[in-house]
N, C-alpha and C positions, 0 to 999 in steps of 0.2 A: 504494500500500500504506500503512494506517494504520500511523501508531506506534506500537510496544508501551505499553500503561497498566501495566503491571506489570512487571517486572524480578525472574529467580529472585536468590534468597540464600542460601547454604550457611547450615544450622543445624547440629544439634547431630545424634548418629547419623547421617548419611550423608542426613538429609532435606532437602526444601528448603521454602523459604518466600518468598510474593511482597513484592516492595516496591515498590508505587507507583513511578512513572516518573520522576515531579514532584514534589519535596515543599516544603512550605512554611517558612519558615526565621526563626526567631524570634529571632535576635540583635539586643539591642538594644544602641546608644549613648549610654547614660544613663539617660534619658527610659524608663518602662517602662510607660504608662501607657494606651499603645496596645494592649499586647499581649493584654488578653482582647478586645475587640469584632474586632479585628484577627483573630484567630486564631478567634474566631467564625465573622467573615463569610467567612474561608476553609474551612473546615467548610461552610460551609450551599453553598458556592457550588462545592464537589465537592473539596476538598483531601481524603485519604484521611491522609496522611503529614505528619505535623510533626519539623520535626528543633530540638532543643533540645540546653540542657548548662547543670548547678548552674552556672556561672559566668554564664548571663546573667540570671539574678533573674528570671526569667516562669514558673518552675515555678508556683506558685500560679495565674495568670492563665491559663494555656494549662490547667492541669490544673479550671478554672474553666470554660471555655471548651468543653472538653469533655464537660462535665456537662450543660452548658445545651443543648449540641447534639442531645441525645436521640439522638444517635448510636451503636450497641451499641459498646460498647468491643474487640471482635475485629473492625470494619471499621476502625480508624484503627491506624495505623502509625505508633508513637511509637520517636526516637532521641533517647537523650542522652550526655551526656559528664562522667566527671569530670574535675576540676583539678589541678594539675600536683601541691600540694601535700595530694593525699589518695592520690598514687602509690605510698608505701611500700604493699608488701603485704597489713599490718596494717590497710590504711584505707580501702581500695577500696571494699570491700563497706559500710560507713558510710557513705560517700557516696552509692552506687544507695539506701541504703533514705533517706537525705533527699529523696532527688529522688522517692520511689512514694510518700512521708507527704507533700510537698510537691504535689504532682502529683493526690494522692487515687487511685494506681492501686495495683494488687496487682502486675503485672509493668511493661517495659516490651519492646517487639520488639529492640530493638537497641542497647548500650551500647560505647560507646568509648572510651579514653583520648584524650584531649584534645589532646597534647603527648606526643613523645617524651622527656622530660623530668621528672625529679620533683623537687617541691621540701621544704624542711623546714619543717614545721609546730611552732607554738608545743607544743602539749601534744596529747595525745587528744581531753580536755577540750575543749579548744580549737576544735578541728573537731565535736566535738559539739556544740557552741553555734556554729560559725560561721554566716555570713552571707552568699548569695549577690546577686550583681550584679554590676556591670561596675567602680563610684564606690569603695564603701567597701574598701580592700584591709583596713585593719586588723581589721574586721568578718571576716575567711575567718581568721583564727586562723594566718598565714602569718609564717614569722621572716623578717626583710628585715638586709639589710647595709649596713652606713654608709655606701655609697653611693645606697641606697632602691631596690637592685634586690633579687627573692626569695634568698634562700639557697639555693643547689641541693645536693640531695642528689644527687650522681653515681655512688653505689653503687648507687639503684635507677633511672636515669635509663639509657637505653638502653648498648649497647656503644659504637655507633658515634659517638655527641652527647660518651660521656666520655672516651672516646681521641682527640678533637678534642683536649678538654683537657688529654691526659696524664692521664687518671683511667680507673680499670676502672669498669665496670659493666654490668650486664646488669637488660632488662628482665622476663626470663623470669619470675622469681618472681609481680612481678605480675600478668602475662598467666597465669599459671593461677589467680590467684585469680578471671581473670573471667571463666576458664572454671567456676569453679564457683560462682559465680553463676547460669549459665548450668543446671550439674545441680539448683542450689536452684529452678529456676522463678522467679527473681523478673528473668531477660533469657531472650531466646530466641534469642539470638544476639551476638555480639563483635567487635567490629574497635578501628581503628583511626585517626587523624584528626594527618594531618600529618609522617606518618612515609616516609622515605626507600625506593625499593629496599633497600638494604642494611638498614635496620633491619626492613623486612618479613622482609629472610631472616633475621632475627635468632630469628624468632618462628616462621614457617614449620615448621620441623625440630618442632615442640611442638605442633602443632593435633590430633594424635589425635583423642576423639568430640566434639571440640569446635574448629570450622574458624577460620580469623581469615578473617571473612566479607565485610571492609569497609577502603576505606580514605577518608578524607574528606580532601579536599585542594582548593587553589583552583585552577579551571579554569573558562577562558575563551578566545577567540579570543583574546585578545593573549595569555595561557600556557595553551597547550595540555595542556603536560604529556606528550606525546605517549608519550616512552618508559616514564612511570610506568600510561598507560593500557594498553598493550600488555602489561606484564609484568604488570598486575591482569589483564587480559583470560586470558593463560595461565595464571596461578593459581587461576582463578576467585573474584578479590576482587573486590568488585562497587565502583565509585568512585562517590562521591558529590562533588559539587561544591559548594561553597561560592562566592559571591560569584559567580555566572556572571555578574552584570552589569560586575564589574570594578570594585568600589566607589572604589577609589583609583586618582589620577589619573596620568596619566603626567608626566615632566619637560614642563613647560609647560602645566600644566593640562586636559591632552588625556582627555574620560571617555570610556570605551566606547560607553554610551549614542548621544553625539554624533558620533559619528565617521561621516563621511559617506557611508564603504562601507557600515556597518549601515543607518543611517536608508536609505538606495536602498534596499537589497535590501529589508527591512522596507515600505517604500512597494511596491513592487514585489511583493511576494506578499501585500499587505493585510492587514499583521499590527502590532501593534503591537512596538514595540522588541526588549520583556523576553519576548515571544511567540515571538519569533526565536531570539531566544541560545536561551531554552528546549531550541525546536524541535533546535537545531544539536546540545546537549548531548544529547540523548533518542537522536537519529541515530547518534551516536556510540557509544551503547553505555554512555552513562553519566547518575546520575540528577541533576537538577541542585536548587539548592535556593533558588532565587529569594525574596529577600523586598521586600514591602511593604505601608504599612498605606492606600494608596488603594485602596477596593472597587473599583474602577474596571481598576483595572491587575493587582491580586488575581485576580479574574477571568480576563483575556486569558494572562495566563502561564503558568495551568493548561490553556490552548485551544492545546498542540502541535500541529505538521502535519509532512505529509514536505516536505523541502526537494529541490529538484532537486539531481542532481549536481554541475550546476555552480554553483549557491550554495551549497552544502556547501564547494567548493572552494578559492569568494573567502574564506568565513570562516576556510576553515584556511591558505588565505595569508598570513591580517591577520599572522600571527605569525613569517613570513620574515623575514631582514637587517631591513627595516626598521621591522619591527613585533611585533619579540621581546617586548619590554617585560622585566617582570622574571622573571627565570630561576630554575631549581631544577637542581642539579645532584645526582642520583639517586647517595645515598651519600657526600653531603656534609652528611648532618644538617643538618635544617630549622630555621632561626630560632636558632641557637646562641647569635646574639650578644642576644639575647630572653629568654637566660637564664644568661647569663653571670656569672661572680663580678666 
């Protein structure tokens, strides 16, 4: 049995909408200079879905990118995301229209919050004139504290992330500004990227005509993620994957890529590496979002298969006793100390 190419997504009215299975994943580490021919040659070579966010500075390239692809703008599948510091209420919707004058689109399919987290910005001002990318932080118009970490606003930063702290907050306010985004047409759907069980059910109780359709988190054979996948599976959030190759190394320098169970099995169904994980993550019921700028490898990761059961099985082994790696505990707010005072 082929894999599914599509995956439904809760929209807005009780409808649904498909999202590509595979999508292409434009984070960049500095360097951004790859991203239009990059995001090109995954266009021409059958990418359907680009997943993007104001913070990685390829708004322009990718939204280039697409222009040149002569590809009708209702066959590609665009997501983005804003940052932590345009999470007040007030700013949301400022940020989606930088990213569609950035981008050169009229909507985008799918917009997320970034981070369960919001941080304080310089002025209004400020964020009208910022700047996105990964380098310049001063350029995002972001107040930072004498230690050089962001200032977090915890009044609109989730429930859960500010009673870690001892601080109230709730994210709800915001979450319905992107629901009505969502009624302006300029998204067609809302989720979420990086957020706990518990801060899902923060949000839950508030989807009315307008679903929390997504949640984007990293998942791989070494984090599976298993119990954040089960509880999207019965809410109908659909998870999107970041990083399924596993970009950071374990203690000892151990990558995903090399790890000898993958390369066999990989060798073994004649696939290449990033072709596999793919494979693994599509099986699962979840979309993954592979990136890189060799056409070479661009190509092969978009070429999912079904895996047997029992290489489905070693893969969701890797992440037993001895190859947990790093852990998320579900309602322990993500990355807290990432944004820490």
């Amino acid at each position: 049995m082929a894999l599914p190419q599509t995956v439904p997504l809760r929209a807005a009215n009780s409808k649904t909408i498909q999202i590509p299975s595979v999508g292409y994943g434009t984070w960049a580490a500095g360097d951004t200079s790859w991203a239009k021919d990059a995001t090109l040659t995954a266009l021409k070579e059958g990418y359907r879905h680009l997943d993007c966010a104001w913070m990685y500075g390829v708004d322009e390239a990718v939204g280039a990118a697409i222009k040149e692809s002569g590809i009708p703008r209702e066959e590609i599948f665009v997501t983005s995301k804003f940052w932590c510091h345009f999470a007040h209420p007030d700013n949301v919707e400022l940020c989606l229209d930088k990213i569609l004058k950035n981008m050169g689109l009229d909507y985008i399919d799918l917009f997320l919050a970034h981070w369960p987290c919001a941080w304080k910005p310089r002025s209004r001002e400020a964020l009208e004139n910022a700047r996105s990318g990964p380098d310049d932080q001063e350029a995002k118009g972001m107040v930072f504290n004498d230690d050089g970490k962001p200032a977090v606003d915890w009044e609109h930063s989730t429930r859960n992330m500010a009673k870690i702290k001892g601080e109230e907050g709730s994210f709800v306010p915001t979450w319905k500004v992107m629901q009505e985004c969502v009624r302006k047409g300029k998204a067609r759907a809302v989720g979420v990227s990086n957020f706990s069980i518990t801060e899902l059910n923060e949000l839950l109780p508030h989807e009315g005509d307008v679903p929390l359709s997504c949640n984007q988190i990293e998942v791989h054979p070494w984090l599976p993620q298993r119990e954040m996948v089960e509880f999207a599976h019965k809410n109908g959030i659909v998870i999107t994957c970041y990083s399924p190759f596993a970009g950071q190394p374990k203690e000892g320098g151990a990558v995903l890529v090399k790890d000898p169970t993958v390369v066999e099995l990989a060798k073994k169904n004649d696939m290449d590496v990033g072709q596999l994980l793919q494979s693994w993550a599509v099986q699962r019921g979840t979309v993954p979002l592979g990136k890189s700028a060799t056409p070479a490898r661009i190509t092969s990761n978009l070429a999912i298969r079904e895996l047997s059961d029992e290489d489905m099985k070693t893969l969701d082994d890797m992440a037993k006793p001895n190859g947990e790696g790093r852990t998320v505990n579900p309602g322990e707010g993500w990355g807290v100390s990432l944004f820490e005072n």
